[in-house]
C-alpha positions as CSV (number, residue, x, y, z in Angstrom):
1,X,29.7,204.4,180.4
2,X,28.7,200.9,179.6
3,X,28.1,202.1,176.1
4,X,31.6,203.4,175.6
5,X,33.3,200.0,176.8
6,X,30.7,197.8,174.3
7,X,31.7,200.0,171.2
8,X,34.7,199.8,172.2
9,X,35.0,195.9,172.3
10,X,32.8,195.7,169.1
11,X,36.2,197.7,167.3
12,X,38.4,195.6,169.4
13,X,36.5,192.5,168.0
14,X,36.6,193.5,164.2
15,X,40.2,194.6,164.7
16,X,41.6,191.5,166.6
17,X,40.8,188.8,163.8
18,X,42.3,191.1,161.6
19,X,45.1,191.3,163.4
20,X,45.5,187.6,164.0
21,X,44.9,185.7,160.7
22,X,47.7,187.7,158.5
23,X,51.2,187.3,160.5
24,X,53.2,190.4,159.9
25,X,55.2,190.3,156.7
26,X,58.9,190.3,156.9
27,X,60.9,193.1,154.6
28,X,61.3,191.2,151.7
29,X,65.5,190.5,151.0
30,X,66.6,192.5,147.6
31,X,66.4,188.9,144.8
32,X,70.0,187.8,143.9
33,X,71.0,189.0,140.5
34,X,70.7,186.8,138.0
35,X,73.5,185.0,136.2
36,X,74.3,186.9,133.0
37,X,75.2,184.7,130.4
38,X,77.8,186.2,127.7
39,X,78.8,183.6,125.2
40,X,82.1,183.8,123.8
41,X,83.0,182.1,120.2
42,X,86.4,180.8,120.5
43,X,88.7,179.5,117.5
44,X,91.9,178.7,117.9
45,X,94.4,175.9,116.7
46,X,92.4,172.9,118.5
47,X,88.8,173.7,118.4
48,X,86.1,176.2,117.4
49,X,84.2,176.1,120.6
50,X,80.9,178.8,122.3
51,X,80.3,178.4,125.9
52,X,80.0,181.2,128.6
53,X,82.7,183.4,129.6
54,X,82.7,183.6,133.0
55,X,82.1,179.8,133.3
56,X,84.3,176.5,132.3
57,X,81.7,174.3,133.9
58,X,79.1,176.4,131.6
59,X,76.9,174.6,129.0
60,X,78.6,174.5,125.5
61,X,79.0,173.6,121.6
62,X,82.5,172.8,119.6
63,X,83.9,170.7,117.4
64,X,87.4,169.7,117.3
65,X,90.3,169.9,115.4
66,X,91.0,168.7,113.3
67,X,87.4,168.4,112.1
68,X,85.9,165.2,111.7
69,X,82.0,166.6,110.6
70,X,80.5,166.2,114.5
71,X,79.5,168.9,116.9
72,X,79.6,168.2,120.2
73,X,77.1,170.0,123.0
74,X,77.6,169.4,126.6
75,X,76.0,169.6,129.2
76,X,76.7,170.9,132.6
77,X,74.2,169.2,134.9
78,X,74.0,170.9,138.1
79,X,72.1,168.5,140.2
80,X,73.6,165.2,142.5
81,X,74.4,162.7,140.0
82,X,73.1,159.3,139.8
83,X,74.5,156.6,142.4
84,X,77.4,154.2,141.4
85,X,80.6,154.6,139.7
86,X,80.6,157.0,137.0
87,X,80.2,156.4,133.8
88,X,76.3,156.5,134.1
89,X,74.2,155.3,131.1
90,X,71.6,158.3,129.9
91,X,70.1,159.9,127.3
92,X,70.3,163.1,126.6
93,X,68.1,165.6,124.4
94,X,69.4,168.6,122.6
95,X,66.7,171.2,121.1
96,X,67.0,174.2,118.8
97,X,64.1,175.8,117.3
98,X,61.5,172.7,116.0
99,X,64.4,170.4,115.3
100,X,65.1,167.8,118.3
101,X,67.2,165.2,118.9
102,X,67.5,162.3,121.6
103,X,70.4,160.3,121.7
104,X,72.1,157.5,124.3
105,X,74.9,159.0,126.4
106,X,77.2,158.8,129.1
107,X,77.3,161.0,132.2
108,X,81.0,161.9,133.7
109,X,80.8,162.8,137.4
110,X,82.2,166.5,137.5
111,X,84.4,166.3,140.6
112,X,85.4,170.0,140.1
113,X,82.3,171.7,140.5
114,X,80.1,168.7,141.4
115,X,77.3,167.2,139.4
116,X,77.6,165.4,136.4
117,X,78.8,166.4,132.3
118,X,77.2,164.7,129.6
119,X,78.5,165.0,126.2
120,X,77.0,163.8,122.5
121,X,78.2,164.2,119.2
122,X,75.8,165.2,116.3
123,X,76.5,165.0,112.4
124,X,77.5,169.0,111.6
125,X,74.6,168.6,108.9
126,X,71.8,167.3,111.8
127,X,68.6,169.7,112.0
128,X,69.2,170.3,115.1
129,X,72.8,171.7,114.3
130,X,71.5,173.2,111.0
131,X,68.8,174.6,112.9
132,X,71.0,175.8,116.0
133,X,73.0,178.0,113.1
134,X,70.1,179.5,112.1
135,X,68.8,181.0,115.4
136,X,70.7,180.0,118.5
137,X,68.3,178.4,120.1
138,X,69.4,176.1,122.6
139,X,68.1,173.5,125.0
140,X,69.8,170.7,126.6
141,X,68.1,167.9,128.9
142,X,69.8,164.9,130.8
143,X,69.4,163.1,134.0
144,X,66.6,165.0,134.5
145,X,68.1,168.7,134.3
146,X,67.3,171.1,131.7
147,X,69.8,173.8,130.5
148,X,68.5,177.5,131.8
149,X,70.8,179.0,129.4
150,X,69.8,181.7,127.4
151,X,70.2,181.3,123.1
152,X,73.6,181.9,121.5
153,X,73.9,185.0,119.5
154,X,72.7,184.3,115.9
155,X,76.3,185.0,114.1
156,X,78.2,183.5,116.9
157,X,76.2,180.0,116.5
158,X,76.1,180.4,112.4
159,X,80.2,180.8,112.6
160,X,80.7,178.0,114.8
161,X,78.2,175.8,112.1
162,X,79.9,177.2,109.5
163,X,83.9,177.1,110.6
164,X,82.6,173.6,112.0
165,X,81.6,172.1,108.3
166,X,78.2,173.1,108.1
C-alpha cells in the first residue's frame, strides 16, 4: 500500500510544477480589423488633392488652385501634441522611395479629432515629389509620429504630380 501512495506522489510531484509555473491561458480575443486604407484622387475646381476616403483627418497630398508649383503633404499626427499654445515649431520629414526630405514646420493642434496637423509645401519638381509620382511611396514623420499609411496607387500619385505641374 505504501508503494501505491509513493508512485503516486512521485506523478503528483512531476505534475504539480507543471501545473504551477504556466498560468492558464485566456481565449485569445479575435484582433481588431485593420484600417483599410482606400485613397481617393480628387480634382475639382479648388484643388487636386489624394487622401483616404473614409477619413478627413487622414494623411494627404494636394496642391491648390490655382497652382502655384508646391505640393503640400500633411500630416495627421495621432499622438498628444506638444505643450503650449499651438503653433508648435517642428520639423517634419517626408519620404518616397530613396528621395527624402526634412524641412522646418509648424504643428496646428487638431481640436476635431485631437492631436496635431503639420503641413509643408515642396517644389512640384522636388525628388521626393518626382519620386512620390513614380511609385507612391509614402512616409511622413513629425513630432515624433510616423505615417502607418499604406503607398498611394501608382496612377493615382502620377495624376496628382502630373495635374499638379510636375
Amino acid at each position: 500500500m505504501n508503494r501505491t501512495l509513493i508512485g503516486l506522489c512521485a506523478c503528483a510531484t512531476i505534475a504539480i510544477p507543471s501545473i504551477s509555473t504556466s498560468a492558464p491561458k485566456a481565449a485569445s480575443a479575435p484582433a481588431a480589423p485593420a484600417f483599410h486604407w482606400k485613397w481617393v484622387l480628387t480634382v475639382n475646381a479648388d484643388a487636386v488633392y489624394i487622401g483616404e476616403a473614409e477619413d478627413d483627418e487622414s494623411n494627404s497630398v494636394s496642391c491648390n488652385k490655382p497652382l502655384n508649383g508646391k505640393v503640400e503633404f500633411h500630416l495627421h499626427v495621432d499622438a498628444d501634441p506638444p505643450k503650449g499654445p499651438a503653433p508648435w515649431k517642428t520639423r517634419m520629414t517626408v519620404r518616397s522611395g530613396a528621395a527624402s526630405v526634412t524641412v522646418p514646420a509648424k504643428a496646428e493642434d487638431n481640436e476635431d479629432a485631437g492631436g496635431a496637423d503639420v503641413n509643408i509645401d515642396l517644389p512640384v519638381k522636388s525628388p521626393v515629389v518626382v519620386a512620390f509620382g513614380q511609385t507612391g511611396a509614402l512616409k511622413m514623420n513629425a513630432l515624433g509620429y510616423n505615417s502607418d499609411s499604406p503607398p498611394v496607387p501608382v496612377a493615382k500619385a502620377a495624376k496628382l504630380v502630373k495635374l499638379c505641374g510636375g
